[in-house]
N, C-alpha and C positions, 0 to 999 in steps of 0.2 A: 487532544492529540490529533486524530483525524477525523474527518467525516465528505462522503461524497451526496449523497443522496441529501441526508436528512435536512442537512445544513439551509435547504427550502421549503421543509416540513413543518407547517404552519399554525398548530391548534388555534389562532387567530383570523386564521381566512388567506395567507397568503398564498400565491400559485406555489405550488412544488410539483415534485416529479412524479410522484406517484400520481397525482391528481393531471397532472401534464399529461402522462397514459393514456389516461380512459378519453381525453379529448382529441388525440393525437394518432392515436392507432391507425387511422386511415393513411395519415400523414407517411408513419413510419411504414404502410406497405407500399406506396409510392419511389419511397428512397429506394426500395429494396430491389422495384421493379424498375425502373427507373422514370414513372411519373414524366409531368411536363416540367419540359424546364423552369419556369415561371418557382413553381413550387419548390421544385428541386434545390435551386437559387438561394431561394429565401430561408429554407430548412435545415441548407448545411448539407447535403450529398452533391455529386461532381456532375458537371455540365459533360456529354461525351466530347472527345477532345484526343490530339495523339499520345499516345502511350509515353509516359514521363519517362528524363536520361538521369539515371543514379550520380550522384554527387561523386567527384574525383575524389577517392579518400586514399592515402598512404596504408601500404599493408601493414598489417600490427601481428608481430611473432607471439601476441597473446590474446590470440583472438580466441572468444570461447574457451577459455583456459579454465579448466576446475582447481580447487584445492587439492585436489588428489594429483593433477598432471604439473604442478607449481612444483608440490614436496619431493615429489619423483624428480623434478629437473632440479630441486634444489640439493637432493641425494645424490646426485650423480656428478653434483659438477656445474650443470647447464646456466643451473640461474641463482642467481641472488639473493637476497630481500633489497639490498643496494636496485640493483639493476631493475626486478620488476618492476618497482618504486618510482624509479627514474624512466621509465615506458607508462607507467599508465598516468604520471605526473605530464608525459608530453604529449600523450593522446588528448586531455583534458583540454591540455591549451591549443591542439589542433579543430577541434572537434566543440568544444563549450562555446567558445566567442567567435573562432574566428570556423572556416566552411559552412555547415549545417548548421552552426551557431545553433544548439541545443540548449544551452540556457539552463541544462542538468547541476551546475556546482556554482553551488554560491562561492563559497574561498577554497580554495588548499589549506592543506595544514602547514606553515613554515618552518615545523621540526621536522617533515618528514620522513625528509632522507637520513637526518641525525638517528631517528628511532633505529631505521633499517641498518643503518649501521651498525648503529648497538646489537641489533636483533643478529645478524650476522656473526660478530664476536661472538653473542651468545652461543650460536649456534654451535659453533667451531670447538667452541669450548666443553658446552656440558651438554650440547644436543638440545633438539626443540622442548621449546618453552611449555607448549601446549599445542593443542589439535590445530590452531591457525598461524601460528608462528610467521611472519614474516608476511603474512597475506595482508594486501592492504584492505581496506573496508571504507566507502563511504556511506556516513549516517547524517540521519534526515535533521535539518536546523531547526528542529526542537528539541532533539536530546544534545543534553548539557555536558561540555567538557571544559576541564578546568587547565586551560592550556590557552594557546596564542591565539586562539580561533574564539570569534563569538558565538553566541546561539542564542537565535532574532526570532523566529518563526517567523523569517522572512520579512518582517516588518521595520520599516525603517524607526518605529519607536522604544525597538531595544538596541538600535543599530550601536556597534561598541561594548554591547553588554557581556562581560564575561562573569561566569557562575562561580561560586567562591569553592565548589566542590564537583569532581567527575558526577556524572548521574551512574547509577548503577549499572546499567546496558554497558557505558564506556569502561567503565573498571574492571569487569566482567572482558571486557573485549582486549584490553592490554595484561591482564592476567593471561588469558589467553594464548596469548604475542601477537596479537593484530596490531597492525597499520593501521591509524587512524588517518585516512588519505586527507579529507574533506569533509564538508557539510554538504548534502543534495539541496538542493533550490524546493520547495512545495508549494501550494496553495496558502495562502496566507495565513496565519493563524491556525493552519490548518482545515481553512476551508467554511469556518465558522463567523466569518465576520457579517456577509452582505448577502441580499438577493443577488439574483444575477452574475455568481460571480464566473471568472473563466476557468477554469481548473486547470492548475500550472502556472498563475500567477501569482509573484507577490512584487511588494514594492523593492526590496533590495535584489532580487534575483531576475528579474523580468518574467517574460513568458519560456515556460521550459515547451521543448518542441517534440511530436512525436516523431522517432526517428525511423521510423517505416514511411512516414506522408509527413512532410515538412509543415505542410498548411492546418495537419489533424491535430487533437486533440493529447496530452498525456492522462487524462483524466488525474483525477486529486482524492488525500490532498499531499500523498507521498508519491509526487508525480517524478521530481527529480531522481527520486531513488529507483523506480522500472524505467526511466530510459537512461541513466547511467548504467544500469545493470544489465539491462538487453542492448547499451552503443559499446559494452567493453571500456567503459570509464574504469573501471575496479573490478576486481575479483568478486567481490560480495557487495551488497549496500541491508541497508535497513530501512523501512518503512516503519509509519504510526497509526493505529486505525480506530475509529471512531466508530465508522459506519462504513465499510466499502472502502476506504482507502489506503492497504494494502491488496486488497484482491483486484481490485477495477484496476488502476496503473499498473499492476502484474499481468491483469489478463490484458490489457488495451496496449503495453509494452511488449505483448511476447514471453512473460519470465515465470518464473514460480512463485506464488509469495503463499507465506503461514501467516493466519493469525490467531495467534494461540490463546489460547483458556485461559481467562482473566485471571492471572497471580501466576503464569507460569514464569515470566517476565518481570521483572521489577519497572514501575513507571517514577519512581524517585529523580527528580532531578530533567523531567522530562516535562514541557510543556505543554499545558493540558489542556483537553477539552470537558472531559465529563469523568471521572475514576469509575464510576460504574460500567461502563463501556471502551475506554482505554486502552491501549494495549501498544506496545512496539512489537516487529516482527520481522524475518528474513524476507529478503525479496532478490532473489539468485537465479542466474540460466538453470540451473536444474535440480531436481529433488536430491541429490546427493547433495550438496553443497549447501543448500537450505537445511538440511536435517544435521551435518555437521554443526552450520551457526547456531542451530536452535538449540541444541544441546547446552553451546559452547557459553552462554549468555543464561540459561539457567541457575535460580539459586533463592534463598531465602534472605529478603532484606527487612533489617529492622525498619527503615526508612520508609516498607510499602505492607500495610500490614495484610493486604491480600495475598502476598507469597507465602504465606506461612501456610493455607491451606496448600498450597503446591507438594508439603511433604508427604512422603509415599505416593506419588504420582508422578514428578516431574523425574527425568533420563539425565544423565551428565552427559550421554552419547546416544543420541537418538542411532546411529548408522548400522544397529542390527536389524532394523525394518526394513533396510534395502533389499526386496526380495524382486526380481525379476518378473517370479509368478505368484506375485501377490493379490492380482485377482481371481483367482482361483478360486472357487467353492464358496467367495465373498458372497453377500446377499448386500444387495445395493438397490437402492428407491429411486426413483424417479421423481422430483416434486414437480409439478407442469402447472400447475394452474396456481397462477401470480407470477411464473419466473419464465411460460414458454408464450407464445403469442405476441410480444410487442417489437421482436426483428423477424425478419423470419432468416435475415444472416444466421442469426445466433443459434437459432432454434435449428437451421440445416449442419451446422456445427455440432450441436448437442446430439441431437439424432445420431451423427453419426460417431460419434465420441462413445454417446450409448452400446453402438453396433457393438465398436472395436472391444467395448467390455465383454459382454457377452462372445467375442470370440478368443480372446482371455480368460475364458472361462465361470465368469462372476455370474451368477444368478440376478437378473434383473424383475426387478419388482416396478409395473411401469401403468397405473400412475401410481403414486405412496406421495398424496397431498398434504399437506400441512394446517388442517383445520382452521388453527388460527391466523394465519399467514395476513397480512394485512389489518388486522384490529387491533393495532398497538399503536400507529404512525401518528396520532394528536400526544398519545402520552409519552412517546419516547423525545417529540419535540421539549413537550415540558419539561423533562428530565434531564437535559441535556442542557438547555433556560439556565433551572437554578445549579446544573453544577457547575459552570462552565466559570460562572459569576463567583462561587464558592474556592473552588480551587483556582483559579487566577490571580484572584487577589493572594491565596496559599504562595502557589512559585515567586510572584513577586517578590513576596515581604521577607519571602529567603534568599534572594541575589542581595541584599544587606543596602547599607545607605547610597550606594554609589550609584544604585538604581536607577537608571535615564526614566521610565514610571512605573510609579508604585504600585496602581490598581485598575480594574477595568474600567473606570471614569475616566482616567487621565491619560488611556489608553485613547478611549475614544475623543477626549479634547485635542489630542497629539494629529488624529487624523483628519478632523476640521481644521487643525490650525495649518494642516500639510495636505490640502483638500488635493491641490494639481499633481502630486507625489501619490498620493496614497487612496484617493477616492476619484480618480477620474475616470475610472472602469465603471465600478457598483462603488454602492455605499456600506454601511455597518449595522443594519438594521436588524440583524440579529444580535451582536452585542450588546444594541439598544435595549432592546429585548431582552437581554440577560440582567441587563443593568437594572433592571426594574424588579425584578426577581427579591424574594425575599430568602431568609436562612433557610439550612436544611432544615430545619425544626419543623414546618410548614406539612401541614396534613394533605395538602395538595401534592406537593412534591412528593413524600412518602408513600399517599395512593398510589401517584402514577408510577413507583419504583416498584414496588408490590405486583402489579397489572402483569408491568413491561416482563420482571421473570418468568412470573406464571405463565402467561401466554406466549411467551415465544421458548421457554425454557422447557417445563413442567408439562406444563398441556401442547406445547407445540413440537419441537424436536424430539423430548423424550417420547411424546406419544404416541409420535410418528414412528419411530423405531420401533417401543416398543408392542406396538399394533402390528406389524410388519416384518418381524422381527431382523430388522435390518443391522448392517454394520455399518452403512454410511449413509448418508442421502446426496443425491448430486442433481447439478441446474447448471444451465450457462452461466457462467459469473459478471458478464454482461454483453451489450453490443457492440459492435467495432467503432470505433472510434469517428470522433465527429470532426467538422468542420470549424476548429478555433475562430471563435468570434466575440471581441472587446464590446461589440453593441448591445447585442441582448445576450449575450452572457452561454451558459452552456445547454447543449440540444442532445445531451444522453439516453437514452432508452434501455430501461430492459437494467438486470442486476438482481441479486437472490441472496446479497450480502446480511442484509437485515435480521434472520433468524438468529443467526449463531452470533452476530453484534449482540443485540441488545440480551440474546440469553449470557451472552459471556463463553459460548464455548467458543471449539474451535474449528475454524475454516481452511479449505486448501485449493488454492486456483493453479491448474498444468496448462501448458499450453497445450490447446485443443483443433486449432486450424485456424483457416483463412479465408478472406473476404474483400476483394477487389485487394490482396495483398495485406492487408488490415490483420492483425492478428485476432481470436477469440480464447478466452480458455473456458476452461469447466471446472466447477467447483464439487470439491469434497465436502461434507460439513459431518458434522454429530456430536455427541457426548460430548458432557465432559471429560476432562484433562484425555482424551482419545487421541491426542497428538502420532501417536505411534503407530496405532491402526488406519490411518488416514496417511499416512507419511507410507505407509505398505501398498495401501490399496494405490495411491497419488504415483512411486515409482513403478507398479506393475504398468500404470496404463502411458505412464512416459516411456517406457521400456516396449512395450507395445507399437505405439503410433510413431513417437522422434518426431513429432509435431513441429518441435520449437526452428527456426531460421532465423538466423541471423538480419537484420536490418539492411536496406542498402541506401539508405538515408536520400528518398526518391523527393522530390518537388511538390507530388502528390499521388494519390493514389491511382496502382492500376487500374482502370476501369476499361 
């Protein structure tokens, strides 16, 4: 599905990010302070220079528009599902290719105004369908719909490829009565193909653009889905996360994203990186509207046989944890050592994110470290090797004969034989990698699956908590956003995703502040299936701060 970080994580010896860190640190207090230029230059922070003029963009009568102020205006009269349909269908085409050229949507959906139509009758007739009725939604081009729309993960090797069945999230979302607007654009593959890759690239989609700093980064690999969601492309979008890629393009966008406890969510029908780590998830302006979708998309699929443990845990309606004064009498951890130290942006954002809690009332717990926090990063790479190779060849061989390719071989022959299209950035040298991978059967793979829960599950989150007797733990979710660069590929620092990844629980990134304009957020994490208590403590401190701003789609950043 997705992956930001790991997708350079090496048990082999290659550079990654984590390892990038420990060599880099000096580098990144230079960026922060503003260093020589020389340095500066070359690392991806801004030369000083005059303060950048915001892009001419038409006013949009749904800007920051929640599911709650849509229903209201569609209860009274004001709006449509026709009409909204038909505005955020011509924002898309204002805004994706042509101004800011954001590069967020791979296609539209060509039924779409037909759905809303329909949705509309319905309306009129028997009343809403469900909690999102008429709201439109784009999801990320690995979950699968069985409709006029492909789903590529961005790759011009399934380009054409339609799935012979909705994936679950989708069916879930037109039960619902969502709008299926569009596909987001992502990192390719989800971000798993090559070293060096840029995050926000794929070959069918181009480079998607951060819409606070035109020249920045969206991070990956559900990049299209936070700067659709933070440019007002759609009411709602979806992200897929592996490692980091719902929370880093939530926090790097400005937006909210969840990523929920492995089986809360069906991943049927959704193109994959690893099922052990998996997972789709909301990524919306605000925790009310994320906790609506997350509900809304809930459920047990024969198809994913990890939902089944979701019973007696998973909500149809997450929106009674919308408490105001949810931090209140919380007891909340601090994790700092591995997630504070590598910006000191982020880290001046966290601090004071921390403040704001404690004047909300929560009991801080400051540090509450994660013992195991970094001794899992060789085994979660392996893990991630043989499943990626496993389930790949899985989704293929169920798109049926008409398949443009069958398996992760002929995936990677597709991209030599399309070198100037599809590898003229980075290469695939982790698919390589996968490809050489043997069955799950393999005692290797099974050790390192066994490690990766314990220590970041068992021994690390639980026993962080339960040492501290905490309700959440929270860290910067990562650094602001970098300097997009096709040559050596991406210059990120800093991120805390990795715990509640590879344990499978669940994470929550709020928008937290700002940084030469740059947005940052801060992450919730804990327990499992804690969806709900995270979704309380996450709207207390949005409620609180009102951190989130709107984009003004600048040239580059303030500085």
């Amino acid at each position: 599905m997705t992956d930001r970080e790991s997708h350079e994580r090496s048990p082999e010896g290659s550079a990654n990010r984590r390892e990038f860190l420990s060599t880099a640190a000096l580098a990144g207090f230079f960026f922060a302070k503003g260093g020589s230029p020389a340095l500066r230059a070359e690392g991806g922070a801004d030369l000083p220079g005059p303060r950048p003029t915001p892009l001419r963009v038409r006013a949009f009568d749904l800007e920051e528009a929640t599911v709650g102020s849509i229903h209201d205006g569609m209860k009274s009269g004001k709006y449509t599902a026709h009409g909204i349909t038909e505005q955020y269908l011509t924002r898309i085409e204002e805004l994706n290719h042509q101004g800011p050229a954001l590069h967020a949507v791979i296609e539209t959906n060509p039924d779409a105004m037909a759905i809303a139509d329909a949705l509309d009758a319905e309306w009129k007739a028997k009343g809403p369908r469900g909690p999102l009725h008429g709201i439109p939604v784009l999801i990320k081009d690995n979950i699968a719909t069985a409709d006029r729309m492909t789903t590529t993960a961005g790759s011009l090797a399934l380009e054409g490829s339609i799935p012979l069945r909705d994936s679950f999230v989708a069916e879930r979302l037109r039960a619902a009565g969502a709008i299926i607007l569009g596909k987001a654009n992502l990192s390719e593959w989800a971000n798993f193909r090559g070293n060096h890759s840029s995050s926000g690239w794929s070959g069918r989609g181009g480079q998607a653009k951060n819409p606070y700093a035109l020249d920045r980064n969206p991070c990956g690999s559900s990049s299209g889905s936070g700067v659709a969601a933070s440019a007002n492309l759609a009411t709602l979008t979806i992200g897929t996360e592996t490692d980091g890629s719902i929370v880093c393009p939530s926090s790097i966008n400005g937006v909210v994203g969840i990523k929920p406890t492995i089986g809360l969510w069906s991943r049927s029908g959704i193109i994959p990186i690893a099922h052990s780590q998996d997972t789709a998830g909301p990524m919306c302006r605000t925790v009310s509207d994320a906790a609506i979708l997350l509900g809304a998309v809930t459920g047990v699929d024969p198809r994913d046989s990890a939902t089944g443990a979701s019973r007696g845990h998973a909500k149809g309606d997450y929106t009674s944890f919308l408490d105001p004064n949810g931090l209140k009498g919380a007891r909340i951890g601090v994790a700092r050592k591995g997630f504070f130290g590598s910006s000191l942006a982020a880290d001046r954002v966290a601090n004071a994110a921390i403040e704001a809690m404690k004047q909300a009332g929560a009991i801080v717990v400051d540090p509450a470290d994660l013992a195991t926090n970094g001794k899992y990063g060789g085994t979660e790479s392996e893990v991630l090797y043989y499943e990626f190779k496993a389930d790949l060849n899985k989704y293929l061989a169920e798109l049926g004969p008409k398949a443009p390719v069958k398996s992760m071989k002929d995936v990677i022959e597709f991209n030599e034989k399309n070198h100037d299209s599809e590898l003229k950035f980075f290469g695939q040298e982790l698919m390589i990698r996968s490809e050489g991978k043997g069955p799950l059967t393999e005692k290797k793979y099974l050790d390192a699956l066994a490690k990766n829960r314990r220590m970041a599950g068992q021994e690390g989150i639980d026993a962080t908590m339960a040492k501290y007797r905490l309700d959440a733990i929270v860290a910067p979710t990562a650094g602001p956003s970098w300097l997009t660069d096709h040559i050596n590929g991406d210059h990120d620092i800093a991120g805390s995703s990795s715990p509640a990844a590879v344990a499978g629980y669940p994470s929550i990134t709020v928008p937290a502040g700002f940084e030469s304009g740059l947005p940052i957020g801060i992450s919730f994490f804990g327990r499992a299936w804690s969806e709900g208590l995270l979704i309380k403590l996450a709207y207390g401190f949005e409620q609180a701060t009102k951190a989130r701003k709107a984009p003004k789609f600048l040239p580059s950043a303030e500085i």
